[in-house]
VOKOLMI-374256 format. One record per residue (C-alpha): residue number from 0; residue in three letters; x, y, z. Coordinates in nm, 2 decimals, always signed. Layout:
[NUM,ALA,[X,Y,Z]];
...
//
This chain:
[0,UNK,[+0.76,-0.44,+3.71]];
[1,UNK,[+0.75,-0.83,+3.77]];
[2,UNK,[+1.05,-1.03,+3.64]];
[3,UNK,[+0.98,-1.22,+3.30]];
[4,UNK,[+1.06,-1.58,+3.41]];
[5,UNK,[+1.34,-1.73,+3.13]];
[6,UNK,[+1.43,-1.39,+3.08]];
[7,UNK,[+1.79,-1.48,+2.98]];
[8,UNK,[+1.74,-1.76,+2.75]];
[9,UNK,[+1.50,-1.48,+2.53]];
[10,UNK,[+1.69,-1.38,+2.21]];
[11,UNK,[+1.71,-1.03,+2.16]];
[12,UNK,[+1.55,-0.87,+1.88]];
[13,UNK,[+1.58,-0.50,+1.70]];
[14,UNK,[+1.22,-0.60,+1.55]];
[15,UNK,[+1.36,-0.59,+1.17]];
[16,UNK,[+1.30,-0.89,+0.97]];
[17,UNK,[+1.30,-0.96,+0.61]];
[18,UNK,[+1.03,-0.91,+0.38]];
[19,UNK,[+0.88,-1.05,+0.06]];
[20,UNK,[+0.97,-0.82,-0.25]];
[21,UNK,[+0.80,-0.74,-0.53]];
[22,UNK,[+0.74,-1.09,-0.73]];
[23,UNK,[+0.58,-1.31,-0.82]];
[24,UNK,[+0.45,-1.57,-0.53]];
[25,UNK,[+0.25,-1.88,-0.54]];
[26,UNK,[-0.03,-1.85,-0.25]];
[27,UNK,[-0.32,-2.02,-0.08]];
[28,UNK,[-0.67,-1.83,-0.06]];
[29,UNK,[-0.75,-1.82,+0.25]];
[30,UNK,[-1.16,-1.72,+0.27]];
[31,UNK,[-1.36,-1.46,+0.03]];
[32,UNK,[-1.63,-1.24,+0.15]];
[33,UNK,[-1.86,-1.11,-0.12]];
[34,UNK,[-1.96,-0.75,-0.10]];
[35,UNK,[-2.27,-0.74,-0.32]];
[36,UNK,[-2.34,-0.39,-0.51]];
[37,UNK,[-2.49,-0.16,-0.26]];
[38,UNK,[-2.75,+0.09,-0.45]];
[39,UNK,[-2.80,+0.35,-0.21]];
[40,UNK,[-2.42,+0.32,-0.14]];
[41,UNK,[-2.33,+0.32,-0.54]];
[42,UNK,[-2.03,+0.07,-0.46]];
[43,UNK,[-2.00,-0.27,-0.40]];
[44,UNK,[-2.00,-0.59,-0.67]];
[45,UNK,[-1.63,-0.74,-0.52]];
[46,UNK,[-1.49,-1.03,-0.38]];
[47,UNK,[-1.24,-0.90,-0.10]];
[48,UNK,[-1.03,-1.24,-0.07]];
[49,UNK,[-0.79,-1.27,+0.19]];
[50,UNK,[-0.45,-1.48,+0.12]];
[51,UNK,[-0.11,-1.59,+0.20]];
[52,UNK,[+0.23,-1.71,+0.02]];
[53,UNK,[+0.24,-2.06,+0.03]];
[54,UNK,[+0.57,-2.13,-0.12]];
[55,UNK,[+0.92,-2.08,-0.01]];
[56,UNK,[+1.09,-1.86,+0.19]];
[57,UNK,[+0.81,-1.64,+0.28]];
[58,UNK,[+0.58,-1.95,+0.34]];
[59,UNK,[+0.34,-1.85,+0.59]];
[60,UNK,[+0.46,-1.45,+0.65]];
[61,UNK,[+0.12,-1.26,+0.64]];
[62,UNK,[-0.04,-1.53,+0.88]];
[63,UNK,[+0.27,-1.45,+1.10]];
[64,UNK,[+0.26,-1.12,+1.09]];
[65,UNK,[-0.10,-1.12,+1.17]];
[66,UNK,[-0.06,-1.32,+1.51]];
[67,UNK,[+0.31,-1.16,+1.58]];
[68,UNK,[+0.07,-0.78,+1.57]];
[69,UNK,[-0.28,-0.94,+1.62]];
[70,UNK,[-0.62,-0.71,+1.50]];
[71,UNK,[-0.75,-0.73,+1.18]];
[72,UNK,[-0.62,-0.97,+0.84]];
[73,UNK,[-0.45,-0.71,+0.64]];
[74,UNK,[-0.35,-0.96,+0.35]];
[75,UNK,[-0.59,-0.95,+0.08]];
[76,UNK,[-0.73,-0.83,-0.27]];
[77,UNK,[-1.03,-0.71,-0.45]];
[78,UNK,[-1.17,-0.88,-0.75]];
[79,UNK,[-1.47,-0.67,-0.92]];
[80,UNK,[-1.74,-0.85,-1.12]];
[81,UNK,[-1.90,-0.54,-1.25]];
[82,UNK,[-2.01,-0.51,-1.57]];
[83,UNK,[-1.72,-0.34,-1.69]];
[84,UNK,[-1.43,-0.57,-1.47]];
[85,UNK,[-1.63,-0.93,-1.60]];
[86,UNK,[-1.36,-1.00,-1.81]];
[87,UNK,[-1.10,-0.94,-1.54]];
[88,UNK,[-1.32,-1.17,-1.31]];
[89,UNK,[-1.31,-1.43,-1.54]];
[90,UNK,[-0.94,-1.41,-1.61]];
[91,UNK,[-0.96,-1.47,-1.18]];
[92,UNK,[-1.13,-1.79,-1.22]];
[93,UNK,[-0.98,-1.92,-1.51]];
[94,UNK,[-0.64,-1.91,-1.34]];
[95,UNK,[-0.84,-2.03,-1.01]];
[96,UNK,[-0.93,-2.35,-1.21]];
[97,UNK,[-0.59,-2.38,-1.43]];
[98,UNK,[-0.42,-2.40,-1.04]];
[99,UNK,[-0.67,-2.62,-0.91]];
[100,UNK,[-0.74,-2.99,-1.10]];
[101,UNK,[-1.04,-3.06,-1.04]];
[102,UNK,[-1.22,-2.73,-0.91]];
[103,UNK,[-1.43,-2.58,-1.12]];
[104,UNK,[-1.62,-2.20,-1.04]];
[105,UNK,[-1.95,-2.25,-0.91]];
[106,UNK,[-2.04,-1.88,-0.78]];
[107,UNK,[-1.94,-1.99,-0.41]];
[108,UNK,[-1.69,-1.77,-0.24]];
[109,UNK,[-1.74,-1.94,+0.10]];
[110,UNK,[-1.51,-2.26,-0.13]];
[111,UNK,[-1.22,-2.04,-0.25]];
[112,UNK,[-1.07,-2.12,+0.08]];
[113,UNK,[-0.76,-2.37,+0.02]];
[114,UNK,[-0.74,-2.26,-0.31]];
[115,UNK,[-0.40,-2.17,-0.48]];
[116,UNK,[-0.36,-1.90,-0.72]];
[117,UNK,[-0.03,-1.71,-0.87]];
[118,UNK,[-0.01,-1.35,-0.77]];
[119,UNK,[+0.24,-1.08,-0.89]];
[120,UNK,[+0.29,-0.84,-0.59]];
[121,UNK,[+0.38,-0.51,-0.70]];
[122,UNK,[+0.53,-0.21,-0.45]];
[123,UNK,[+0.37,+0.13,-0.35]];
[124,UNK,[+0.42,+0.40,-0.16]];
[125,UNK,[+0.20,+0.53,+0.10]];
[126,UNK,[+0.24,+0.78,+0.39]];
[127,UNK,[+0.21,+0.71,+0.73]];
[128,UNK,[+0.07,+0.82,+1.01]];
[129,UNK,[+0.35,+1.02,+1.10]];
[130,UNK,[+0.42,+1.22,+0.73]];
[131,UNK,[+0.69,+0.94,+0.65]];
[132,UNK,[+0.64,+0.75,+0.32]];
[133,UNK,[+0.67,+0.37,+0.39]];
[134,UNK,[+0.63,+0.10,+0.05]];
[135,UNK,[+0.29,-0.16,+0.08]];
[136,UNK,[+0.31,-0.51,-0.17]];
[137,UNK,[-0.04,-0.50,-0.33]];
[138,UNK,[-0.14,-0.74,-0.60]];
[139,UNK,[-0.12,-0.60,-0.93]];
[140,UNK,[-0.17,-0.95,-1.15]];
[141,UNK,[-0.36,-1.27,-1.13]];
[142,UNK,[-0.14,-1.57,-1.30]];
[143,UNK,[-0.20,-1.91,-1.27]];
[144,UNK,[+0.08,-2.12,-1.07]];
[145,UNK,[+0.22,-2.28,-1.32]];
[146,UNK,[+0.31,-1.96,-1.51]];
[147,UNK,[+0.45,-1.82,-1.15]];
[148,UNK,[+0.67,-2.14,-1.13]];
[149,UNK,[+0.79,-2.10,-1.44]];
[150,UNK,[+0.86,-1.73,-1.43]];
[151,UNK,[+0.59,-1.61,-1.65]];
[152,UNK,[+0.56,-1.27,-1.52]];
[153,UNK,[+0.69,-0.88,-1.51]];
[154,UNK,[+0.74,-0.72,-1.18]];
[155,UNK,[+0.60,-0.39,-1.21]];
[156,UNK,[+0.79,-0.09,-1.10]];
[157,UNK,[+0.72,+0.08,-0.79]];
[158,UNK,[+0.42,+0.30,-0.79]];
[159,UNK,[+0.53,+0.62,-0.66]];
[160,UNK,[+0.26,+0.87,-0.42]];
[161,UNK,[+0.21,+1.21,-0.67]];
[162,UNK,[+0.32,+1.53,-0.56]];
[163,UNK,[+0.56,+1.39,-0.33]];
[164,UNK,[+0.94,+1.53,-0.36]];
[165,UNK,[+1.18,+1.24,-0.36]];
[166,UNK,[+1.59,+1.25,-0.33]];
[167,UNK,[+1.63,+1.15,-0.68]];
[168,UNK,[+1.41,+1.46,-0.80]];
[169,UNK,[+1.65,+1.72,-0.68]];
[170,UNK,[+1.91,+1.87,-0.92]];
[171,UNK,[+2.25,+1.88,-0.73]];
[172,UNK,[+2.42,+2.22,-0.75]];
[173,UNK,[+2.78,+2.30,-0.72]];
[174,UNK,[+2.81,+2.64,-0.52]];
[175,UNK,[+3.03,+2.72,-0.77]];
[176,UNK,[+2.85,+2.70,-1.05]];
[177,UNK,[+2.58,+2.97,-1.16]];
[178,UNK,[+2.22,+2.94,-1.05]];
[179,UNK,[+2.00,+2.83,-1.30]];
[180,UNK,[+1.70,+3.08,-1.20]];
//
């Protein structure tokens, strides 16, 4: 192997870092792609809008994260406009103009970028490659900033996988004590 020139002066790293929790966060839009309704497909009618946290201490962590691991942008969420999510969509663009004097919605995706909007991330559990269940932050509410400044929000609880056994599902039994089956 070739010696890394300024080897010594690198700081070393265990590759842990700290994380955003479930919250809410203040962020920036940072592009839309719309995904029209596909008939053959029977799916479709979304906005899939990618984003980061602009505010605070975790200013800027999903674009890091994306050129500290490189591939694809991760960081984003899904806004229907199908018939039966319209009023959800237009919840998403009244908070888009509330957070942005002067915008207004005019059915262009390609101008959401630069945008700010108030998001309450929300934890689940997936499993991973490997059988192990890791947590995810997904957004689970649309506010507008002001009402994330001001602490206008729940965080939801985490959103557990089904039919997976978890410590705190088992009964403890005392080997002294008589089994209960």
């Amino acid at each position: 192997m070739k010696p890394i020139s300024n080897y010594s002066e690198i700081k070393a790293s265990t590759g842990e870092f700290d994380r955003p929790a479930a919250g809410g966060y203040i962020v920036e839009l940072l592009g839309a792609v719309d995904v029209p309704f596909d008939e053959l497909k029977q799916k479709g009618a979304y906005l899939k809008i990618d984003y980061d946290i602009a505010v605070g201490e975790f200013k800027g962590y999903y674009t890091k994260q994306y050129e500290r691991f490189g591939g694809e942008y991760k960081t984003n969420f899904i806004r229907s406009y199908k018939e039966k999510a319209l009023g959800m969509f237009k919840h998403f663009t009244n908070c888009l103009e509330e957070s942005n004097p002067g915008y207004h919605w005019d059915w262009d995706e390609r101008r959401l970028a630069g945008k700010f909007i108030g998001v309450v991330l929300g934890e689940e559990e997936y499993e991973k490659k490997d059988g192990t269940i890791g947590t995810i932050l997904k957004v689970k509410e649309i506010k507008t900033v002001e009402q994330i400044a001001n602490g206008d929000f729940k965080v939801p609880a985490l959103k557990r996988l089904d039919n997976v056994a978890h410590v705190s599902d088992f009964v403890i039994v005392n080997d002294s004590e008589e089994l209960p089956f």
